[in-house]
C-alpha positions as CSV (number, residue, x, y, z in Angstrom):
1,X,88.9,77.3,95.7
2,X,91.3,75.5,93.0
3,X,94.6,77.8,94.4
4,X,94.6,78.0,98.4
5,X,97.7,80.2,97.9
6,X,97.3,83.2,95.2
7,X,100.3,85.3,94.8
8,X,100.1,88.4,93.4
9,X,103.4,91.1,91.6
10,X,102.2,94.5,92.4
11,X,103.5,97.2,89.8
12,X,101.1,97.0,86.8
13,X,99.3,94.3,88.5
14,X,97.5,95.9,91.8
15,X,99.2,98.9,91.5
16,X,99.0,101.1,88.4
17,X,102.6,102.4,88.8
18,X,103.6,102.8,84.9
19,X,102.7,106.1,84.4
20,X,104.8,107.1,87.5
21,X,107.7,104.9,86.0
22,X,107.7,106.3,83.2
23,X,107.8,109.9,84.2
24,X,110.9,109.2,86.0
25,X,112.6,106.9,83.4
26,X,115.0,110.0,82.2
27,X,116.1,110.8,85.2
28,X,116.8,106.9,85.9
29,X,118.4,107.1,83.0
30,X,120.8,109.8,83.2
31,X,121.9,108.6,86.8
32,X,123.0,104.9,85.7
33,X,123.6,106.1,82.5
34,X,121.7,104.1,79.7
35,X,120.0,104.9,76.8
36,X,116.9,107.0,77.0
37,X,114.1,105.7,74.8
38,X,111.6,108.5,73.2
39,X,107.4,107.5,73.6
40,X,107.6,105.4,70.4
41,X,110.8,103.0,71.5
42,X,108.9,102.6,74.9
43,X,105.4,101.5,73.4
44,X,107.4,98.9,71.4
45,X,109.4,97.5,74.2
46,X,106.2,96.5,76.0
47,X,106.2,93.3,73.7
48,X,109.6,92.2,75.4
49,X,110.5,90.4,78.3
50,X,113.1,92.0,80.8
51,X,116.6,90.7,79.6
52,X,115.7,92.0,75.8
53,X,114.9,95.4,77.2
54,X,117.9,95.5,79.2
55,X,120.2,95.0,76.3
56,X,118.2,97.3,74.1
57,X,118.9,100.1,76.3
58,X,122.4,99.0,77.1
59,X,121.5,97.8,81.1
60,X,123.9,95.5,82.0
61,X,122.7,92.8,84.5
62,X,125.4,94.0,87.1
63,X,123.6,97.3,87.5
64,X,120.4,96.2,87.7
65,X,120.5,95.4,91.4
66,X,121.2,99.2,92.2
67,X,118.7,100.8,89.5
68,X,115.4,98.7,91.2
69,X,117.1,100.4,94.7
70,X,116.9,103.8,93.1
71,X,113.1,103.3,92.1
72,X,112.5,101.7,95.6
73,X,113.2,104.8,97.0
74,X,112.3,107.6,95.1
75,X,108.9,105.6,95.3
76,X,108.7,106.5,98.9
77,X,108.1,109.9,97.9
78,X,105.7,108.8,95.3
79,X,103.6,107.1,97.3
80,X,100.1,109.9,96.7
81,X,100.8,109.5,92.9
82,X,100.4,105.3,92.9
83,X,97.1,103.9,93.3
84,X,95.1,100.7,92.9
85,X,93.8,99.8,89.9
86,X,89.8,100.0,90.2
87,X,88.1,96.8,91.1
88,X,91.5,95.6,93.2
89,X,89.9,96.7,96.6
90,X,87.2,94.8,96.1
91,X,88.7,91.4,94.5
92,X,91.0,91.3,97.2
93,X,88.4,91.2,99.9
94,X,87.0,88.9,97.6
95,X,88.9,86.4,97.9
96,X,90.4,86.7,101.3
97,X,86.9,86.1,102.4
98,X,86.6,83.2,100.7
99,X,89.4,81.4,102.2
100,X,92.3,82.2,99.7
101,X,96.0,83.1,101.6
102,X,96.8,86.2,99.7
103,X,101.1,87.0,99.3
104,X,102.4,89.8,97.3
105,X,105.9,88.5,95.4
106,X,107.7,92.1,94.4
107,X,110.8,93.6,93.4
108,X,109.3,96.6,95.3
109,X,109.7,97.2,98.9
110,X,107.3,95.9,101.5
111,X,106.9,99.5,102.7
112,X,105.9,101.0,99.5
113,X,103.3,97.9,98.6
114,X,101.7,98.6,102.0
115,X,101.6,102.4,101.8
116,X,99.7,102.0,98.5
117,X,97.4,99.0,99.8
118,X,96.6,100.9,102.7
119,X,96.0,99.4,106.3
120,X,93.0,97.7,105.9
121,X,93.8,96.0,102.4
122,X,97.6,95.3,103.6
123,X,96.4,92.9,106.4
124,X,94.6,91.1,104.3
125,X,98.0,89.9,102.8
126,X,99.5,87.1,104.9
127,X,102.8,87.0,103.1
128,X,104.8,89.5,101.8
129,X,108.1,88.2,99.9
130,X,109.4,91.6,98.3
131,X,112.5,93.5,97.8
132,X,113.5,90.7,95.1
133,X,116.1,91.2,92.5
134,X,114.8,91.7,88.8
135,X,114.8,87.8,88.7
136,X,114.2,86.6,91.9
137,X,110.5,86.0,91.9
138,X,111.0,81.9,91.8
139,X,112.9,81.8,94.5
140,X,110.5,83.9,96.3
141,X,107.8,81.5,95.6
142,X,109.7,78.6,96.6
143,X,110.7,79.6,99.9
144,X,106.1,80.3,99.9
145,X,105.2,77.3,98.7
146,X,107.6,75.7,101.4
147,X,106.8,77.8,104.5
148,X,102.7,77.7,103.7
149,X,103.5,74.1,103.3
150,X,101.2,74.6,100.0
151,X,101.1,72.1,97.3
152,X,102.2,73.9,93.9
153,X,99.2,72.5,92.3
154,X,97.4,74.7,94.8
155,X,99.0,77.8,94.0
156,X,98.9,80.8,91.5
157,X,101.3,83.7,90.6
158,X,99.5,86.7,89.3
159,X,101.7,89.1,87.3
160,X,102.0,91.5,84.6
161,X,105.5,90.7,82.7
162,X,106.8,87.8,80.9
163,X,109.2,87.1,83.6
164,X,106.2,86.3,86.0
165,X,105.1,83.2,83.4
166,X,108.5,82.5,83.5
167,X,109.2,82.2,87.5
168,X,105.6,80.5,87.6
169,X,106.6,77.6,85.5
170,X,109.9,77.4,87.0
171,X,109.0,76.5,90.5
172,X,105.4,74.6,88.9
173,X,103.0,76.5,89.8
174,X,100.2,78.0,87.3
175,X,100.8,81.4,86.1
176,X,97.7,84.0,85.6
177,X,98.6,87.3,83.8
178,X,96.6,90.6,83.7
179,X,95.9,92.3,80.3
180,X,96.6,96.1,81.7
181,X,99.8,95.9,83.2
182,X,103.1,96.5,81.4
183,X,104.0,93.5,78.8
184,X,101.2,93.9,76.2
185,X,98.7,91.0,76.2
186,X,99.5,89.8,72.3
187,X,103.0,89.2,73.9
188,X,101.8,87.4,77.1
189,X,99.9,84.8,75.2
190,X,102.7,84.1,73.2
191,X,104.4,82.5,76.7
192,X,101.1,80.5,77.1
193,X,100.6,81.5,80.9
194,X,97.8,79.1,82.5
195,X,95.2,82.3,82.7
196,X,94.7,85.4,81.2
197,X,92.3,88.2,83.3
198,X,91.2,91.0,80.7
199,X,90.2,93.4,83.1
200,X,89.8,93.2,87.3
201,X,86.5,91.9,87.4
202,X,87.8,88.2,86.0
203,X,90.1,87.7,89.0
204,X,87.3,87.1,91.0
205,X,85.1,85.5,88.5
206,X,87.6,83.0,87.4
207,X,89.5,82.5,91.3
208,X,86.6,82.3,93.2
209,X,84.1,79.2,93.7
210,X,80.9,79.2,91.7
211,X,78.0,81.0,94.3
C-alpha cells in the first residue's frame, strides 16, 4: 500500500452523525447561547470551513472548547441513534487486512467512536488520538506520525470538513476527503485535498493495492 498509516475523522466520515447533530443544534444553541440557524442557513453553511461558521453564528473561539464537551456527552446517550455509514464495516476490514495501521483522529471521545464502531471493528484501530479541540487534529497527527515512527509521505488523513485538508497539509501528509460528510464536495475541491472518495466503495478501491 502507498499510506502504511491511514487516519481517519469519524463524524460524517465513518459515522453518519449529522442528522443527530443537527437535531440537537437548538438546544446547543440555547445552552451557550448563539444564534440558531433555520434549515436554509444550515444547508448553506455546509460550503464553509469551521472559523466562518463560528462567526456567522456569533461562537466565539473561547467557548468552543466547552460546546464540543457538551456534544461529547449528550452523545453518550446517543449512541443507538449513530451508525456507520454503509460499506465502512467492510472497507475497514479491508484494509486492516491488507497491512494498513488504521487511527481514528477526532474531536469526539474515544468512548463514543468505539461504542459506534463496535468491538470487533474498534480493535481493528490501533491508534486512537481523540478528544481534540476543534483545531487540534495536526497536532494529533504529529504526535502519530512520531510515535508510529511513520514517514508523512506514508500517511493519509481521511476527513469530511475543510479543516481536515487544512491539518493534512500542515503537518505534510496527503489529505483524502469523503463526498457525504458535512462540508459539501463543490467546497472541498476548492481546498485541493490530495483525494476525493465519492461514495464508500472508493476507499478501498483507491487505498488498497491492485489484486
Amino acid at each position: 500500500m502507498k499510506y502504511t498509516l491511514v487516519a481517519f475523522d469519524f463524524d460524517g466520515t465513518l459515522a453518519d452523525t449529522l442528522p443527530w447533530m443537527e437535531s440537537i443544534l437548538h438546544e446547543v444553541a440555547e445552552k451557550f447561547g448563539f444564534r440558531k440557524p433555520d434549515a436554509e442557513e444550515r444547508s448553506r453553511l455546509r460550503q464553509h470551513n469551521a472559523y466562518e461558521i463560528m462567526k456567522a453564528l456569533g461562537i466565539p473561539i473561547w467557548k468552543a472548547p466547552a460546546i464540543l464537551a457538551f456534544v461529547r456527552q449528550a452523545m453518550e446517550d446517543a449512541v443507538p441513534k449513530v451508525t456507520l455509514f454503509p460499506g465502512v464495516d467492510a472497507t475497514l476490514r479491508a484494509m486492516h487486512g491488507a497491512g494498513a495501521r488504521l487511527a481514528v483522529v477526532s474531536s469526539n471521545s474515544t468512548a463514543n467512536v468505539q461504542r459506534v464502531l463496535g468491538p470487533e471493528l474498534a480493535a481493528l484501530i490501533a491508534d486512537y488520538a481523540c478528544g481534540t479541540d476543534l483545531f487540534g487534529k495536526s497536532a494529533k497527527m504529529e504526535h502519530l506520525l512520531r510515535d508510529t515512527r511513520t514517514e508523512a509521505r506514508r500517511a493519509i488523513l481521511i476527513g469530511d470538513e475543510i479543516r481536515d485538508i487544512e491539518a493534512a497539509r500542515k503537518v505534510g501528509v496527503d489529505s483524502g476527503v469523503v463526498a457525504w460528510g458535512y462540508n459539501r464536495e463543490a467546497a472541498l475541491r476548492e481546498h485541493a485535498p490530495d483525494l476525493v472518495f465519492s461514495n464508500v466503495h472508493e476507499l478501498a478501491r483507491s487505498l488498497l493495492p491492485a489484486s
